[in-house]
C-alpha positions in Angstrom: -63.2 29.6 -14.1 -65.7 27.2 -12.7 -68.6 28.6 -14.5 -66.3 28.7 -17.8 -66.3 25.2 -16.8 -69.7 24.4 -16.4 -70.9 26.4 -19.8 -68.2 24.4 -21.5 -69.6 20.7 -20.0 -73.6 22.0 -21.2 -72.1 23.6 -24.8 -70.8 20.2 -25.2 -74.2 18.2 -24.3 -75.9 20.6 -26.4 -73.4 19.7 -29.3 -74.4 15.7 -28.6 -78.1 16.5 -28.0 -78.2 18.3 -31.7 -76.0 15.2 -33.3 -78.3 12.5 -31.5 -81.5 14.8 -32.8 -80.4 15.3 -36.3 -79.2 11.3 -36.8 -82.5 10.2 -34.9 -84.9 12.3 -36.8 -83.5 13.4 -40.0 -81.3 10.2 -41.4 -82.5 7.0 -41.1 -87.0 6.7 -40.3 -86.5 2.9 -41.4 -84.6 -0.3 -39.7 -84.6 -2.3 -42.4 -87.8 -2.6 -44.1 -89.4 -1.6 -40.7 -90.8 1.7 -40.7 -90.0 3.6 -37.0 -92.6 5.8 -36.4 -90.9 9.0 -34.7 -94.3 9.6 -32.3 -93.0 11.4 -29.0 -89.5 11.6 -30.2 -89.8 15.1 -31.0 -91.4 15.5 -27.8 -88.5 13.6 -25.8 -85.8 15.5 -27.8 -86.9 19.1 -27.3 -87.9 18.2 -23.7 -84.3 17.2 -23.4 -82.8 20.0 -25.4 -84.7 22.9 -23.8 -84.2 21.8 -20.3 -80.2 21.7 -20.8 -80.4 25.2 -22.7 -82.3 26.6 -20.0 -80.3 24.5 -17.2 -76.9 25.8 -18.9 -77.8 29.9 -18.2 -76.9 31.6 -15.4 -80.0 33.6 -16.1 -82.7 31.5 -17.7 -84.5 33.9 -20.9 -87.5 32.1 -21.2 -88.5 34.4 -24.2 -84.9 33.9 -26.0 -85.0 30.3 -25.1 -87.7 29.3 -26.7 -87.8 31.3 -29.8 -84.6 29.9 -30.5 -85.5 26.5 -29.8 -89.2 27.2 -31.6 -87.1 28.4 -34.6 -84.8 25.1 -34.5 -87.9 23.0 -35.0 -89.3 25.0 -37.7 -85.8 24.6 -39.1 -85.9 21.0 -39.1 -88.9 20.2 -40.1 -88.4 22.4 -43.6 -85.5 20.7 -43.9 -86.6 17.0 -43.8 -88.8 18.6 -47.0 -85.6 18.2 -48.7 -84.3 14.7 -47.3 -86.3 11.8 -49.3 -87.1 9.6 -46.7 -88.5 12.3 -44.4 -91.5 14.7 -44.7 -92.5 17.9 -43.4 -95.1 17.3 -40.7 -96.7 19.7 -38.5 -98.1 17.5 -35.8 -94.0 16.9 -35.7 -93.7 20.9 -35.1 -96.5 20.7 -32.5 -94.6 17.7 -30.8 -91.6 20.0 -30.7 -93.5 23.4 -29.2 -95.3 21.0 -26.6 -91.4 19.4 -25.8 -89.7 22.2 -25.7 -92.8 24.7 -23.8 -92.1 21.5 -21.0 -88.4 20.7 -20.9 -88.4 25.0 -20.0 -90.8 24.3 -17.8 -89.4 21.4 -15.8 -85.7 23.3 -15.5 -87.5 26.6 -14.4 -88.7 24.4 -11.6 -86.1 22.4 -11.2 -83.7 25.7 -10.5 -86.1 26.8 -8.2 -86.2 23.6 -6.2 -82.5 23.2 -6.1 -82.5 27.5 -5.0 -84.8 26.2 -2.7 -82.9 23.6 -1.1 -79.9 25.3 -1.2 -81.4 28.1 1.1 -82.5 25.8 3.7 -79.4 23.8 3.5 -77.6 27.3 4.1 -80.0 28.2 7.3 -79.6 25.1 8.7 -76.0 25.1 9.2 -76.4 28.6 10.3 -78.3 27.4 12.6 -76.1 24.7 13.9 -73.4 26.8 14.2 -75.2 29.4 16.3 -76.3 26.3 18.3 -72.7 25.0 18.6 -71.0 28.6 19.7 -73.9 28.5 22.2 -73.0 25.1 23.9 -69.0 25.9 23.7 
């Protein structure tokens, strides 16, 4: 149940990432009559996007991860052909590659950190309970 729990809290941040990402990038480039350039949002965005994906598996696919997410921005970017206001970039497909390549690579090693911690947090009170059934 708790991991049913914990899928269902990242499914639901993924939902919000992908509304936030297509009302950012695919709606409204202008406030106004000022132009927002979207330099490093695609960047930020996938960064954000692949690090949850890859957060919310109990098994990160590294391979399946970023094809999918690789295939998203591909997606996008054909479609903002079709949306006026927007064009089809590829530096913006680049910016989405190099976001998503790190947002994988910052959860891998931010898993492994937390693994790591956990472990010595784990021997540690293993320890102090030896120590403790020692002294008593």
């Amino acid at each position: 149940m708790k991991r049913f729990l914990q899928t269902l809290v990242w499914l639901m941040a993924f939902a919000l990432w992908c509304a936030s990402f297509y009302l950012l990038l695919s709606k409204r480039p202008y406030v106004g009559s000022i132009h927002v350039p979207d330099y490093g949002a695609h960047t930020v965005l996938f960064f954000g996007l692949a690090f949850m994906t890859t957060c919310a598996q109990i098994r990160p696919n590294i391979v399946l991860t970023l094809a999918a997410l690789y295939c998203f921005g591909g997606m996008t970017e054909i479609a903002q052909h079709f949306n006026p206001p927007r064009t089809c970039d590829p530096l913006d497909f680049a910016e989405d590659v190099i976001g998503a390549t790190m947002g994988l690579a910052a959860a891998l090693a931010s898993l492994a950190l937390l693994k790591h911690h956990l472990r010595s947090m784990r021997s540690h009170r293993t320890n102090c309970e030896t120590t403790v059934s020692h002294v008593s």
